[in-house]
C-alpha positions in Angstrom: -1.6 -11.1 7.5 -4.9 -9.3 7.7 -5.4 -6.7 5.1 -7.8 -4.0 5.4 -8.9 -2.0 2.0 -10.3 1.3 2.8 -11.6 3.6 -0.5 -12.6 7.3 -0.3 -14.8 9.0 -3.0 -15.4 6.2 -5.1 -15.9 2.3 -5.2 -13.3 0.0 -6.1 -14.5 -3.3 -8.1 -13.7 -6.7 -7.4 -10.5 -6.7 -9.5 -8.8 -3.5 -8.1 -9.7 -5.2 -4.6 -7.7 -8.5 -6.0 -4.8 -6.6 -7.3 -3.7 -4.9 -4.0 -4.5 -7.6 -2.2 -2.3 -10.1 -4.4 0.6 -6.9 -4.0 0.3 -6.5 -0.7 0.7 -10.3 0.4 3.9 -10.0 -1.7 5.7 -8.5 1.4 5.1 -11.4 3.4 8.3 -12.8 1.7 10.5 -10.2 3.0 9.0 -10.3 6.5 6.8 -13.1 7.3 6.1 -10.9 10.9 3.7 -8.3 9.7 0.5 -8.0 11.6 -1.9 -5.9 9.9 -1.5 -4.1 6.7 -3.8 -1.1 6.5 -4.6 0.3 3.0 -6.5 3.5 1.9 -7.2 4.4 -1.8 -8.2 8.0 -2.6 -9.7 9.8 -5.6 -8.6 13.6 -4.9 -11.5 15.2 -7.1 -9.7 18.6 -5.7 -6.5 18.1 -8.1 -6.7 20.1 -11.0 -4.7 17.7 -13.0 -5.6 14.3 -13.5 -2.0 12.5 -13.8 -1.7 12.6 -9.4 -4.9 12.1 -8.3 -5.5 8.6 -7.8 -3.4 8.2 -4.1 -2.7 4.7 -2.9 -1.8 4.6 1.4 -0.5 1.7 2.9 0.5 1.0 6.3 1.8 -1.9 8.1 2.2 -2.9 11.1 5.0 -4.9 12.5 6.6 -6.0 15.6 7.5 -2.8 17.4 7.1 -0.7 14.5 4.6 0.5 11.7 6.3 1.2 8.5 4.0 3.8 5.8 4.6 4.6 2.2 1.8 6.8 0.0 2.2 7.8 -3.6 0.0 9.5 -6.2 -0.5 8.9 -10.0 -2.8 8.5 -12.8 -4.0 5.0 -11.9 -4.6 2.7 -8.8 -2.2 0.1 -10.2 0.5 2.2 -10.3 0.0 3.8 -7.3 -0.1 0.7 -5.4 2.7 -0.7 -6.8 5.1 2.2 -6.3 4.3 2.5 -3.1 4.5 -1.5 -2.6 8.1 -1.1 -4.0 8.9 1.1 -1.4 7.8 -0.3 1.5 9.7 -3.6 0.0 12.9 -1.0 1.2 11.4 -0.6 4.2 11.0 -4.3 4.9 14.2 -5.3 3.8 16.5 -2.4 5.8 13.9 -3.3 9.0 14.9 -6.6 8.9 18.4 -6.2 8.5 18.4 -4.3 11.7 17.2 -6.8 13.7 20.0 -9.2 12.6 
């Protein structure tokens, strides 16, 4: 799977990069047909409070479909991995549709 890391209104070091990289190859076990997995992390300076402005994106693209999921929190990590967890639903309920 090719995984694409886009950042917006900051820079992401080495180990952020590793983390959703390591999170997003994790879906490969539900689906081993995804294509491209498309990821954009955003900083929303315009957010008054700081607990929902770190956004995590993430796109996929499959087989006749492209299956999306975006969250915001306090931190990256968490972003990323709520919005992993869903798209883990995503996966699963696409797959048991083509069965």
């Amino acid at each position: 799977m090719d995984i694409n890391i886009k950042t917006t209104n900051f820079d992401a070091d080495k180990k952020l990069i590793e983390f959703v990289n390591n999170k997003v190859n994790k879906l490969d076990k539900y689906f081993d047909g995804i294509i491209r997995a498309e990821v954009l992390l955003n900083f929303d300076k315009s957010k008054k409070k700081f607990t929902d402005n770190k956004e995590a994106k993430i796109k996929i693209e499959i087989p006749g479909n492209d299956l999306f999921a975006d969250k915001g929190t306090s931190s990256f990590e968490e972003s990323v991995d709520s919005v992993i967890d869903a798209l883990e639903k995503q996966v699963k309920k696409y797959k048991s549709k083509l069965k």
